[in-house]
Structure formats: structure tokens, C-alpha cells
C-alpha positions in Angstrom: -45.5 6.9 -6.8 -41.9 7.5 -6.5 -39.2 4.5 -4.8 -36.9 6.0 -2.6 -33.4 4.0 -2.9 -30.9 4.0 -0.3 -27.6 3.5 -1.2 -25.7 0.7 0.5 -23.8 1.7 3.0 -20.2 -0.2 3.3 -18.3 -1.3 6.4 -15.9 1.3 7.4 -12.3 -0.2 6.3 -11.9 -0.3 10.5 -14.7 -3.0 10.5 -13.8 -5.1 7.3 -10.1 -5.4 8.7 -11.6 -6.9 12.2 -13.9 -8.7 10.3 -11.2 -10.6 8.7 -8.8 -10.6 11.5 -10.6 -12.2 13.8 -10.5 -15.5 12.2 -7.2 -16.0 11.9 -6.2 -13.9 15.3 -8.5 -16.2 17.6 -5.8 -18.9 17.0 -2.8 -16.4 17.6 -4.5 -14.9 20.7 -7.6 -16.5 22.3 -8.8 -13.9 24.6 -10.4 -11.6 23.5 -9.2 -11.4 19.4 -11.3 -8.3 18.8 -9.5 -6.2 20.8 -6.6 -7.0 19.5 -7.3 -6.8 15.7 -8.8 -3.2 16.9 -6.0 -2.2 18.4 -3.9 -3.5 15.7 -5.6 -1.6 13.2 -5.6 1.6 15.4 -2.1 1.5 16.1 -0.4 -0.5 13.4 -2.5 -0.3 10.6 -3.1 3.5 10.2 0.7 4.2 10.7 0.9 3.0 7.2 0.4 6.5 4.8 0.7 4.4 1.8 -2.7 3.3 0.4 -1.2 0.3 -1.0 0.9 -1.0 1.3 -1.7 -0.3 3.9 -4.2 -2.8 2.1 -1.3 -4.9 1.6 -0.7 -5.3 5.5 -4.3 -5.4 6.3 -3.9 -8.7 4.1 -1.3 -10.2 5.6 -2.5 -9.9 9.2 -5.9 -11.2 7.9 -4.1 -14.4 6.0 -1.4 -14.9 8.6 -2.0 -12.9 12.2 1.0 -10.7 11.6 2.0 -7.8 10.0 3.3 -8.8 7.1 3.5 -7.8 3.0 4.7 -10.2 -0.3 6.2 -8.2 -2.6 3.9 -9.8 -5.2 0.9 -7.8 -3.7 2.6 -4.5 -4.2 4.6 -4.7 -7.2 5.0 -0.9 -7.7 7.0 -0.6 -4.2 10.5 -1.2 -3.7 11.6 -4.3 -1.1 13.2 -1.2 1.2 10.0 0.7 1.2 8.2 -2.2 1.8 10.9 -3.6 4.9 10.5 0.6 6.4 6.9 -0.1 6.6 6.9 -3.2 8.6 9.5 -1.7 11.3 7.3 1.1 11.5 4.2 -1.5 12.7 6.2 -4.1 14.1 6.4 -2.3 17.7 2.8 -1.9 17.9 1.6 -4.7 16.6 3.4 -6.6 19.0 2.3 -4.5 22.0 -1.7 -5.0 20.6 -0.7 -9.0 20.6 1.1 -9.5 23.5 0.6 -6.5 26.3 -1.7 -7.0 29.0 -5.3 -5.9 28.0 
């Protein structure tokens, strides 16, 4: 007899990041925090090219409801790189949050 193993199949990194958005983001915004952690992960979050610093924002909208990055969690980057990649999201992020859906 031979067992058949499946590997386990992980969220997509969309899902995760909604997952532990939502939380925080149904304080922030009370209708409808899904949509907007989508969106803000559509829009904002995948703007980012950086690997790191996208994880790193992923983080901070998680832990706070905005975009935002310690330099403690990226180490490697400089604080300029770091301040160009929050300008970059800030425009979306704030349409997801506060535009009419």
C-alpha cells in the first residue's frame, strides 16, 4: 500500500496580509475592512519592488492600520529608501481608506 502526501498548501501572501489586516483595520474603518485591506494590498502593497521593505509594510499596516516601516525591521535599507517607499504607497493607501467604496 502506498500513502499519498499532499503538500500543504500556504495562503497566497494576498490572503495572509488581509488576514492580519483586518483586525487592526476594523477599528480604522468599520465598513467593510476587507475591502480595504484588499485594495490596500492591490494598490499599495504591490507598488513596493523591494522584498523586504514590502514585508516590512505589510507589517506595519497589520500592527498599526497604516503604511508604515521602523527602520529596525529593515536594517539593510537606508532611511531615504525607506521614506521613497512610503510616498510611493501613501496616495493609495489613502484612496483604499478613505474613498467611497
Amino acid at each position: 500500500a502506498s500513502v499519498q502526501v499532499t503538500p500543504v498548501q500556504t495562503q497566497p501572501e494576498r490572503d495572509q496580509f488581509v488576514s492580519a489586516c483586518v483586525p487592526r483595520m476594523s477599528t480604522r474603518v468599520p465598513k467593510q475592512p476587507e475591502l480595504v485591506c484588499g485594495c490596500l494590498h492591490d494598490n499599495a502593497v504591490l507598488k513596493v519592488d523591494d522584498a523586504e521593505i514590502r514585508v516590512a509594510v505589510m507589517r506595519g499596516i497589520a500592527e498599526t492600520g497604516v503604511p508604515t516601516v521602523q527602520y529596525s525591521w529593515v536594517p539593510t535599507k537606508t532611511p531615504e529608501f525607506v521614506l521613497e517607499t512610503l510616498d510611493k504607497v501613501a496616495a493609495p493607501s489613502l484612496a483604499c481608506m478613505f474613498s467611497t467604496r
